[in-house]
C-alpha positions as CSV (number, residue, x, y, z in Angstrom):
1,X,-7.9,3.1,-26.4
2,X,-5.7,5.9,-24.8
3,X,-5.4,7.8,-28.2
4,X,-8.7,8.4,-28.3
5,X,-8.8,10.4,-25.1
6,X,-9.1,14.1,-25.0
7,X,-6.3,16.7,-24.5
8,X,-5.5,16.2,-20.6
9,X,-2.7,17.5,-18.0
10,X,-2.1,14.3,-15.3
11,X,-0.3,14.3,-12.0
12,X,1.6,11.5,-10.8
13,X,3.1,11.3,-6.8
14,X,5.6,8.9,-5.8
15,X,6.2,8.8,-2.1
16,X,9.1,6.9,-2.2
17,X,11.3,5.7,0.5
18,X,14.3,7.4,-0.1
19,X,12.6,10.5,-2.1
20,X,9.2,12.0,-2.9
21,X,8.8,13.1,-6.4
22,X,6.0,14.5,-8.6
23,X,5.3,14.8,-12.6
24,X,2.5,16.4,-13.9
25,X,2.1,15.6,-17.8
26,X,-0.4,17.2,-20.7
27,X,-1.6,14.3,-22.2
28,X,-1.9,15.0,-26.2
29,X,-2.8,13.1,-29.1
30,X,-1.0,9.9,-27.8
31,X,2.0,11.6,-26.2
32,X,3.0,13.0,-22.8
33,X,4.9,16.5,-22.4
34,X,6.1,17.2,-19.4
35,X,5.4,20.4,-17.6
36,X,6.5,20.2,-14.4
37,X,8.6,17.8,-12.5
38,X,9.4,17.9,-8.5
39,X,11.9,15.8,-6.4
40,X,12.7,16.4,-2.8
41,X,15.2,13.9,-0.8
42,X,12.9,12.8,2.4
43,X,14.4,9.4,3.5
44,X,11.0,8.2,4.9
45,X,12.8,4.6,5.1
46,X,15.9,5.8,7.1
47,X,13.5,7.8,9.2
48,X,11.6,4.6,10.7
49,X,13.0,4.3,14.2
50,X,13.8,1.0,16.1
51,X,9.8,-0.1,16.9
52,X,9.0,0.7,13.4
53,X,7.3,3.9,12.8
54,X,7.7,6.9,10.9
55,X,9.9,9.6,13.4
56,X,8.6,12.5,14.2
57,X,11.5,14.1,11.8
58,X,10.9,12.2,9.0
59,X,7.2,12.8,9.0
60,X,8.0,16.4,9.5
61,X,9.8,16.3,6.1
62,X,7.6,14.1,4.3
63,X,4.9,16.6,5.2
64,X,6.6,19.5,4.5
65,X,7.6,18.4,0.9
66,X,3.5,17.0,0.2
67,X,2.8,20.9,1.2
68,X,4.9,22.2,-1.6
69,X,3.3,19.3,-3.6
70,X,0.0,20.8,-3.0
71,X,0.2,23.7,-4.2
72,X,1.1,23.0,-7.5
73,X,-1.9,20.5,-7.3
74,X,-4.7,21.9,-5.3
75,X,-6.9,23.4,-8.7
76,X,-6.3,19.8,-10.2
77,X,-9.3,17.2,-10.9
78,X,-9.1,14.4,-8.3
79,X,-9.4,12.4,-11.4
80,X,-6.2,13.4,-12.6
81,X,-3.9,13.2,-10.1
82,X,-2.9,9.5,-8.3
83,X,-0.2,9.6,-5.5
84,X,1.0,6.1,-4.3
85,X,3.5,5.1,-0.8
86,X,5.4,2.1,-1.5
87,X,7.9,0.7,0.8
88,X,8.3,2.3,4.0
89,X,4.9,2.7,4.0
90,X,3.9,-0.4,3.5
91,X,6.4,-1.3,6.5
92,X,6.1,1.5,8.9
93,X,3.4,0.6,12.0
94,X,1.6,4.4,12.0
95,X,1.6,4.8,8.5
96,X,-2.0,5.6,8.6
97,X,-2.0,8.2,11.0
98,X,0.8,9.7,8.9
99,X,-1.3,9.2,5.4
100,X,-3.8,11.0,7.1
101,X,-1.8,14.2,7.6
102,X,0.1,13.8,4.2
103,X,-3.6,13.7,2.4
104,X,-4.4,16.8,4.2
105,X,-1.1,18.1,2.9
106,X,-1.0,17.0,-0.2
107,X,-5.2,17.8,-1.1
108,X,-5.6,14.2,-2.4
109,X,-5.9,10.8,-1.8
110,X,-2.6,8.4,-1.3
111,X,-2.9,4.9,-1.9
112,X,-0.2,2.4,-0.6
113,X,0.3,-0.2,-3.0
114,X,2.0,-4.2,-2.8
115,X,5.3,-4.7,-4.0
116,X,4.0,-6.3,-6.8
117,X,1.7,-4.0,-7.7
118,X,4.4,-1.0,-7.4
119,X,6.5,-3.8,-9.9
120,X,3.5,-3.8,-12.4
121,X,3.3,-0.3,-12.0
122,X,7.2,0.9,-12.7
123,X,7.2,-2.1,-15.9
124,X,4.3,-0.3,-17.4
125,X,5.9,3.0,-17.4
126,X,9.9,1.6,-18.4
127,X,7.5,0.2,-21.4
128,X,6.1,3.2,-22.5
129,X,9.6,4.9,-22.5
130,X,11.5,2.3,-25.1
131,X,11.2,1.2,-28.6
132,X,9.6,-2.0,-29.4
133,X,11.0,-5.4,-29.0
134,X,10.0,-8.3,-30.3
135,X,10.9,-10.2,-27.0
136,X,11.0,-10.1,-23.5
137,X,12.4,-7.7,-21.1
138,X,14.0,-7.9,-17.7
139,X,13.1,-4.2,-15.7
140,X,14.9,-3.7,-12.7
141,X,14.1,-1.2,-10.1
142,X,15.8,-0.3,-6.9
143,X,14.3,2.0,-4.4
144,X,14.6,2.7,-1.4
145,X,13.3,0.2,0.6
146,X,12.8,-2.5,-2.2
147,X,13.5,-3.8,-5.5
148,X,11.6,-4.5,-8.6
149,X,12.3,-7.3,-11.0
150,X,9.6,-7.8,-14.0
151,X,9.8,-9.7,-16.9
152,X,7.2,-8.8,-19.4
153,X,7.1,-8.5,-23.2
154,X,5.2,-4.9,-24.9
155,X,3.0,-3.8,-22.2
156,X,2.4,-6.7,-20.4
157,X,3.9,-8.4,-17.1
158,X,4.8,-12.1,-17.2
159,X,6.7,-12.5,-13.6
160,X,6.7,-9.7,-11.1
161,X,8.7,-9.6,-7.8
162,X,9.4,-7.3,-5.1
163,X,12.6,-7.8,-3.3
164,X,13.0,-6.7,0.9
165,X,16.2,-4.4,-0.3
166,X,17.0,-1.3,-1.2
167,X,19.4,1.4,-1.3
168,X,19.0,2.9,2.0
169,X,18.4,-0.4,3.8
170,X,21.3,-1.8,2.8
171,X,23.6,1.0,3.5
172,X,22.2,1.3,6.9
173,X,22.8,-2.3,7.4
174,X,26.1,-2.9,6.0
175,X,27.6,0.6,6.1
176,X,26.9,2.2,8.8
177,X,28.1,5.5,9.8
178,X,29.2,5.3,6.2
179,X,32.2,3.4,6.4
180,X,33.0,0.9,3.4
181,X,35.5,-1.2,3.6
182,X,36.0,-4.8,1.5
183,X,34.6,-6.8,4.1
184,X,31.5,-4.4,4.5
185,X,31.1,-5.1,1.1
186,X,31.3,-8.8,0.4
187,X,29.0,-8.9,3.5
188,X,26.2,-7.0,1.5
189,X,27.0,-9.0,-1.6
190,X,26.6,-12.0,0.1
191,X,22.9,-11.1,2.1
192,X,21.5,-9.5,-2.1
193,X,22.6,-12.7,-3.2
194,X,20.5,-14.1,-0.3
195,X,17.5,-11.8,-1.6
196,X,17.7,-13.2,-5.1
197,X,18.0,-16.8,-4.7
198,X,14.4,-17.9,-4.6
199,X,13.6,-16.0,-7.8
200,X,16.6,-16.7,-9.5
201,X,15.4,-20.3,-11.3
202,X,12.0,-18.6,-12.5
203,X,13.4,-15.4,-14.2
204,X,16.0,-18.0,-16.2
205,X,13.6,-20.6,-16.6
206,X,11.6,-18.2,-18.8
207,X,14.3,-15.7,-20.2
208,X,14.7,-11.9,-21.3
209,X,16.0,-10.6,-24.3
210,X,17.2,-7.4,-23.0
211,X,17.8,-5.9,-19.6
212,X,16.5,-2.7,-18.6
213,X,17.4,-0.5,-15.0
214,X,15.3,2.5,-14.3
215,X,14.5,4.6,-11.2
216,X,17.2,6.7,-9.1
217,X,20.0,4.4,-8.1
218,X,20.1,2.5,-11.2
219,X,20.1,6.5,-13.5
220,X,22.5,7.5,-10.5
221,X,25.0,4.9,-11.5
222,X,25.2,5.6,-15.5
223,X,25.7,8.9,-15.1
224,X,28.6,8.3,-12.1
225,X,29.7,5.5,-14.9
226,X,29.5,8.4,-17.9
227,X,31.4,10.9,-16.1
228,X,34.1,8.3,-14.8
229,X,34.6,7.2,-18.4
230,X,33.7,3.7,-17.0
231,X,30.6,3.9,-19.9
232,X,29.2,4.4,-23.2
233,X,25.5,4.8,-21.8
234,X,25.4,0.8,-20.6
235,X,25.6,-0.8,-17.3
236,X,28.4,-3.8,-17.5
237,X,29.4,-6.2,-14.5
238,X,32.9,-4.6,-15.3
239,X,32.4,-1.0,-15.2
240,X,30.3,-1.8,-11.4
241,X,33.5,-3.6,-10.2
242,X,36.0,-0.9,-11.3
243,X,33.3,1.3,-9.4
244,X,33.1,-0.7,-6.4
245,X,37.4,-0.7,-5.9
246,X,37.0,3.0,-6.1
247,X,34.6,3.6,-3.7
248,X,36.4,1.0,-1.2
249,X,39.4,3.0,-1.9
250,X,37.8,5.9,-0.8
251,X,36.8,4.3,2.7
252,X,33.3,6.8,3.4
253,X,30.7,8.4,1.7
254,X,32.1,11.5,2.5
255,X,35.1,10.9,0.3
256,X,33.5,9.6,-2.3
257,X,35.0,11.5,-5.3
258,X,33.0,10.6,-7.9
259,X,31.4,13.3,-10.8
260,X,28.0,12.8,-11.1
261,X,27.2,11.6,-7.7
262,X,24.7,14.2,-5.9
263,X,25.4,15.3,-2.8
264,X,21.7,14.3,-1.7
265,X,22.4,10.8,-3.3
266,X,26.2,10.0,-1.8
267,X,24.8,8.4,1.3
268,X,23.0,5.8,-0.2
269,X,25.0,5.0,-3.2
270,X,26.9,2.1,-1.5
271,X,24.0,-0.1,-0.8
272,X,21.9,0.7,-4.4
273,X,25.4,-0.3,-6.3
274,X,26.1,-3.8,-3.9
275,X,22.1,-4.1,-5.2
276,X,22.9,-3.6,-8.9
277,X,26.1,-5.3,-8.8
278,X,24.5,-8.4,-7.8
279,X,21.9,-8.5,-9.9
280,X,24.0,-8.1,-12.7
281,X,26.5,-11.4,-11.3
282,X,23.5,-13.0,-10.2
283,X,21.4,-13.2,-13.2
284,X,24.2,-13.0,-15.8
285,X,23.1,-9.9,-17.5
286,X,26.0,-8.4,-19.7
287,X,24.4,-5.2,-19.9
288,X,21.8,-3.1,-19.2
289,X,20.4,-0.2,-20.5
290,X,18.2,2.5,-18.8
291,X,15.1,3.9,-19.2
292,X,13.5,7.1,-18.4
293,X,10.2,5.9,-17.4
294,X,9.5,3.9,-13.7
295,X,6.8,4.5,-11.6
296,X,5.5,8.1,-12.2
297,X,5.4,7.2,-15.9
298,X,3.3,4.3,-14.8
299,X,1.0,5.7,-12.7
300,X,-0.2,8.1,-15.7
301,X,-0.3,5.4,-18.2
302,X,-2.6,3.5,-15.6
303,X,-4.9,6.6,-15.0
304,X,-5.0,7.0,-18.8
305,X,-6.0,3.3,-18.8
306,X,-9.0,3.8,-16.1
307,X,-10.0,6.9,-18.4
308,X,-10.5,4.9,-21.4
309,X,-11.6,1.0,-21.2
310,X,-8.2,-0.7,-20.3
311,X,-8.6,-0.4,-16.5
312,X,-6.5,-2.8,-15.2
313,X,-8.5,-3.5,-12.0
314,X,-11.4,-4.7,-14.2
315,X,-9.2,-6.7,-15.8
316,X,-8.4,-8.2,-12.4
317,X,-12.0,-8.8,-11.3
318,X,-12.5,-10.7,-14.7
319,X,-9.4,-13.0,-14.4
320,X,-10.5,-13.7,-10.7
321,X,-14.1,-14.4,-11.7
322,X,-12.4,-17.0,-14.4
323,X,-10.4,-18.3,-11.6
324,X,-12.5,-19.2,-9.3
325,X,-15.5,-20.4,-11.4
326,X,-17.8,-17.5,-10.4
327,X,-21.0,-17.7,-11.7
328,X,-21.0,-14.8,-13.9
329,X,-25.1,-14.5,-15.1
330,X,-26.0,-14.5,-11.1
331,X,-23.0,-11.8,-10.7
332,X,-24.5,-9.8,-13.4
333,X,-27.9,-9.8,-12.3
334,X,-26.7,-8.9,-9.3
335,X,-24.3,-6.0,-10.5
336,X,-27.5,-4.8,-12.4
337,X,-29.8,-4.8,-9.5
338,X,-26.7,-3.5,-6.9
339,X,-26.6,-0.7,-9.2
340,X,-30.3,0.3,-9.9
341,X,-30.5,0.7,-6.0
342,X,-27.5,2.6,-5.9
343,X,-29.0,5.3,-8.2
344,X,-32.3,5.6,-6.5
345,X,-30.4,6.3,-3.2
346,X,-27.2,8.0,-4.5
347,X,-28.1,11.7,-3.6
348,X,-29.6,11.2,-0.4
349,X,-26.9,9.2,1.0
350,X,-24.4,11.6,-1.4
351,X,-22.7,8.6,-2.3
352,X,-20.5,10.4,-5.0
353,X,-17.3,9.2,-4.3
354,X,-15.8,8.4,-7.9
355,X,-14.7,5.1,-6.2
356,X,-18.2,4.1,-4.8
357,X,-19.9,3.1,-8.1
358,X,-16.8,1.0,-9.0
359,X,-16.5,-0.6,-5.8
360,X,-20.1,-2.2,-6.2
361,X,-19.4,-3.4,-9.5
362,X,-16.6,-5.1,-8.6
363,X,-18.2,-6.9,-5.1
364,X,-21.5,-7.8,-7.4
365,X,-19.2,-10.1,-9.6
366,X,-16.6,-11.2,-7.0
367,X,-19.5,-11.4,-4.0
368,X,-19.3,-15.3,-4.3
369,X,-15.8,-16.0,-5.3
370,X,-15.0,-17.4,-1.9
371,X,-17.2,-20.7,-2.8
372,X,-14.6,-21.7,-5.2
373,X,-12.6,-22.8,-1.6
374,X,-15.9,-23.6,0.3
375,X,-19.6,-23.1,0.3
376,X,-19.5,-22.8,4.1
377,X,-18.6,-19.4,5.1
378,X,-18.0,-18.3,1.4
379,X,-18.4,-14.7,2.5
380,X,-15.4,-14.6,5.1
381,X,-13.3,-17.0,2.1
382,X,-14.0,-14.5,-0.5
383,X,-12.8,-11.8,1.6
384,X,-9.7,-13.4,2.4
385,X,-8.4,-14.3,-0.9
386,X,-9.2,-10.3,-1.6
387,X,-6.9,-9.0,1.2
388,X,-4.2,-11.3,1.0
389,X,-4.3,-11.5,-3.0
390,X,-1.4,-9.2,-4.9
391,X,-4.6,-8.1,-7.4
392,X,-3.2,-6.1,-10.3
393,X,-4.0,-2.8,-10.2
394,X,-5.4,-2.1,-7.0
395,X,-4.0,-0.4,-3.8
396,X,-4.3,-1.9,-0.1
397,X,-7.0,0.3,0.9
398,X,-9.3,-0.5,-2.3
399,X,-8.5,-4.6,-2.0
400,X,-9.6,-4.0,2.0
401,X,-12.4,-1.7,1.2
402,X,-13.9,-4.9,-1.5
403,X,-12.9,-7.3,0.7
404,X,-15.3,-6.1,3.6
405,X,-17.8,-5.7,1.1
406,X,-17.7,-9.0,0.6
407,X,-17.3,-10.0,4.2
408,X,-20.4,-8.5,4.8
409,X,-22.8,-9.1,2.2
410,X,-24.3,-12.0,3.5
411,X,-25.1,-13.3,7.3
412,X,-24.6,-10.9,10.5
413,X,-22.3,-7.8,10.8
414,X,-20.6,-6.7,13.1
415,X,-20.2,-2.9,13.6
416,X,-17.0,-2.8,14.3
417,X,-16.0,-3.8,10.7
418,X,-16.4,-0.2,9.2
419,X,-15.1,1.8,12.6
420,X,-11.6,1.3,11.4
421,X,-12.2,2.9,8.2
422,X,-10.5,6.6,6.8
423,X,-13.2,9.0,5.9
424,X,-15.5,9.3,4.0
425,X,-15.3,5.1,4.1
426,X,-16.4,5.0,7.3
427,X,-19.8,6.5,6.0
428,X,-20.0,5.1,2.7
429,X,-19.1,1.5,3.4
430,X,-22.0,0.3,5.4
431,X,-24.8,2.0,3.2
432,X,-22.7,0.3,0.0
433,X,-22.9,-3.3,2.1
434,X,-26.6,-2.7,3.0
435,X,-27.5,-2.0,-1.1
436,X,-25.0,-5.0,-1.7
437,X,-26.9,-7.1,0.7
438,X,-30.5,-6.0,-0.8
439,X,-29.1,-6.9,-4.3
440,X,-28.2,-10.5,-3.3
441,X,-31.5,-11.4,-1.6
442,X,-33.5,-10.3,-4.2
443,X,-31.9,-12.8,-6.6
444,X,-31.3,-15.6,-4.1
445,X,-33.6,-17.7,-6.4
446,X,-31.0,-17.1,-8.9
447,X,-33.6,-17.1,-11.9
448,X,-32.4,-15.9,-15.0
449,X,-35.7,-14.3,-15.8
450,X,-36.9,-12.9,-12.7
451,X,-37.4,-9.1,-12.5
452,X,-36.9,-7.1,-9.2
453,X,-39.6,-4.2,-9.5
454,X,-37.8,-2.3,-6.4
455,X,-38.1,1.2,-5.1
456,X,-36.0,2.7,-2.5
457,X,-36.5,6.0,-0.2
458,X,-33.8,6.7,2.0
459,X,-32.8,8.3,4.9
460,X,-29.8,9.3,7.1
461,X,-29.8,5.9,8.4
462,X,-33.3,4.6,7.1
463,X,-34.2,2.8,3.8
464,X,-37.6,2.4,3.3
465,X,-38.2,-0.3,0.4
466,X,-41.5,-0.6,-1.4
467,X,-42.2,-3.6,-3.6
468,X,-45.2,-5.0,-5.3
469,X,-47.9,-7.1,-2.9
470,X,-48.1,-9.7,-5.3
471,X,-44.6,-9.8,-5.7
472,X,-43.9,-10.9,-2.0
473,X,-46.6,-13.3,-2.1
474,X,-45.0,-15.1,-5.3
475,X,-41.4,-15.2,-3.4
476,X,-42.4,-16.5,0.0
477,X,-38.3,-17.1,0.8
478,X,-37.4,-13.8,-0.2
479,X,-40.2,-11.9,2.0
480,X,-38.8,-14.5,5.1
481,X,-35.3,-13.2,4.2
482,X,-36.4,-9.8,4.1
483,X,-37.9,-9.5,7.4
484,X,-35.0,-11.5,8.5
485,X,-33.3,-9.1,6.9
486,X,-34.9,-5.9,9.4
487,X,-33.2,-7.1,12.2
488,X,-30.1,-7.5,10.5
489,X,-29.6,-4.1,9.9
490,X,-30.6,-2.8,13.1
491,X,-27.3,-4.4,14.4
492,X,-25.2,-2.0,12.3
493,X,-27.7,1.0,13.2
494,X,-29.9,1.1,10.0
495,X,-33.4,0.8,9.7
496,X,-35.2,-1.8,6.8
497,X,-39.0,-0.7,6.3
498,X,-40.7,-3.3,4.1
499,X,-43.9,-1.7,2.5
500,X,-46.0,-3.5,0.1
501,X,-47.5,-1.0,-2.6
């Protein structure tokens, strides 16, 4: 468990699509303290121009703010600090050429997570912030660019969704140029009912206890509410529509007269309050309270997670293996074998990527999860349901990076596969597959009992595998599928040398 951990100081780094922010946390006997905490307004979402992409403006900022991020992070552990994109990264059509400056600017890696794994993400850290309940709880999170509904109970998540609206995109769609009139309004009421419909019957079929708002808009509007006197700390449907006539009153953003608001926050406040209002009227809720932790929290209770042995991507790989009926004594022997090779080859190849070791556990037991739809083609089945599976706990670029391993454990490759890759994956990748590979066609016979007395030398792109004479001769349809297995290889560029000792 997470109390057993040692003494450790954790970074969290929310690129966000209305703001950037970073916490960095000293971890201590079961508690965080806070010891620094960053926010800078970078509008990624309102920077996306009309075919999609990131401008050169808003990358400018983005970039800019990740530098002054940096610094505070550059003598930290890549083990300690995780920074995620959500949104408008997820949406924007160059975001990879932009993650690949903001990792240079920044010093570490970004991951872009799903909606639904950003929901997971923000419940887990609202969770950690309140008291106990014996019950469920309704989160609700409104960026910039999305929403976040989650019903869980303690730590864990029972229904999560992740909603196309947020407070920048509906401002920019339904007040433009900042104008807010009546009509404007009922207009962006109508298209968040719109957004809430298809959800609506499963979050009452199943029920909450109490209702929680956390994140910027949702803190935003209870301390406008405190400071108009519309509040005693809750949200109510009432105190939003006495908000609402004021700020139609008011006519623009720019005369919004309203204590509490920040200036950086003014020109987005229309469309994160329509949001809220809705989901209050929507879903019936009465009142909601607020809490302090979202996604930043989350992110640090997750790492904390992976440091100890509540990881929740293992978890995932487990479920899946249930799921689809996966054969888990021939994904184990697999796993086992996978990771022998990996250590014989691990310097050489300087496969030392924290990521890498994980990565083969999890294709060893998940490497035949696509027969579950079809034996035919199982491979390209089991990397499909990867990529296109919300899978808790992972980020696009780890679900892609499995799913190819997957893809190509079995049958031809072709090279193009790993040429779209960041660094240092587009090096790593391919030797992974080719130990991934080795590991399934030494247990093709799928004995329980069967050792593997392997021994690996490897070069740059060369693997030279010795194994026992008698060995071969007692596996006839391994030794054909290794020299099958020679020209394989050579397709992708490395070089398989069979040599009987």
């Amino acid at each position: 468990m997470t109390d057993g951990l040692p003494r450790q100081v954790l970074a969290a780094v929310d690129l966000g699509s209305n703001s950037f922010h970073m916490l960095v946390v000293r971890y201590d006997h079961g508690q965080l303290q806070v010891i620094d905490r960053l926010r800078e307004m970078v509008r990624l979402a309102a920077g996306l121009n009309e075919r999609g992409k990131i401008s050169n403006k808003a990358s400018e900022r983005g970039l800019e703010s990740l530098q002054r991020f940096g610094q505070r992070l550059r003598d930290m552990h890549a083990a300690n600090v995780r920074a995620v994109g959500t949104n408008a990264l997820r949406k924007a059509k160059n975001s990879e050429e932009f993650l690949e400056a903001a990792e240079l600017a920044l010093g570490h890696p970004i991951e872009v997570v799903s909606g639904r794994e950003e929901a997971r993400l923000v419940y887990l850290g609202a969770a950690h912030t309140l008291p106990e309940l014996d019950g469920k709880r309704l989160v609700v999170d409104i960026g910039g660019g999305s929403t976040e509904l989650i019903l869980g109970s303690g730590f864990d998540t029972h229904e999560l969704f992740s909603l196309y609206m947020g407070c920048v995109s509906m401002t920019e769609r339904f007040f433009p140029g900042g104008k807010i009139t009546a009509k404007r309004w009922q207009r962006a009421r109508l298209a968040a009912a719109v957004e809430l419909e298809p959800i609506h019957s499963p979050l009452q079929s199943i029920g909450w206890d109490e209702a929680i708002g956390t994140s910027g808009t949702i803190r935003g509007a209870r301390t406008v509410l405190l400071e108009q006197n519309l509040s005693d700390g809750q949200i109510t449907k009432k105190a939003l529509k006495r908000l609402e006539q004021h700020m139609i009153e008011s006519g623009h953003v720019d005369k919004l007269d309203l204590c509490g608001l920040s200036v950086e926050r003014a020109p987005v406040f229309p469309g994160g309050i329509v949001i809220l209002q809705t989901v209050l009227e929507e879903l019936q809720i009465e009142s909601m309270r607020v809490a302090r932790g979202a996604l930043r929290e989350g992110l640090i209770y997750d790492m904390l997670g992976r440091m100890s042995d509540e990881d929740a991507r293992d978890r995932s790989v487990r479920a899946l293996e249930r799921r689809y009926h996966v054969d888990t004594g021939q994904a184990q022997r697999v796993e086992q074998t996978a990771l022998a090779l990996l250590d014989q080859v691990e310097n050489e190849w300087q496969l030392h990527e924290p990521l890498v070791r994980k990565l083969l556990v999890w294709a060893a037991r998940l490497h035949e999860v696509g027969i579950g739809i079809a034996h035919s083609q199982y491979h390209r089945h089991g990397a499909y349901l990867l990529e296109h599976s919300d899978v808790a706990g992972f980020s696009n670029r780890e679900k892609t990076l499995l799913a190819i391993l997957v893809l190509t454990h079995r049958r031809k490759v072709r090279p193009l596969t790993f040429q779209t890759l960041p660094k240092p994956w587009t090096r790593c990748l391919p030797q992974l597959a080719v130990l991934m590979r080795l590991a399934v066609l030494l247990h093709r016979g799928r004995s329980p009992t069967v050792s593997t007395p392997v021994r690996l030398v490897a070069g740059k792109r060369r693997l030279k595998m010795y194994l026992p004479g008698e060995w071969l001769a007692a596996h006839p349809l391994t030794h054909a599928d290794l020299d099958n297995e020679v020209n394989l290889l050579d397709a992708i560029s490395y070089k398989l040398e069979v040599i009987e000792d």
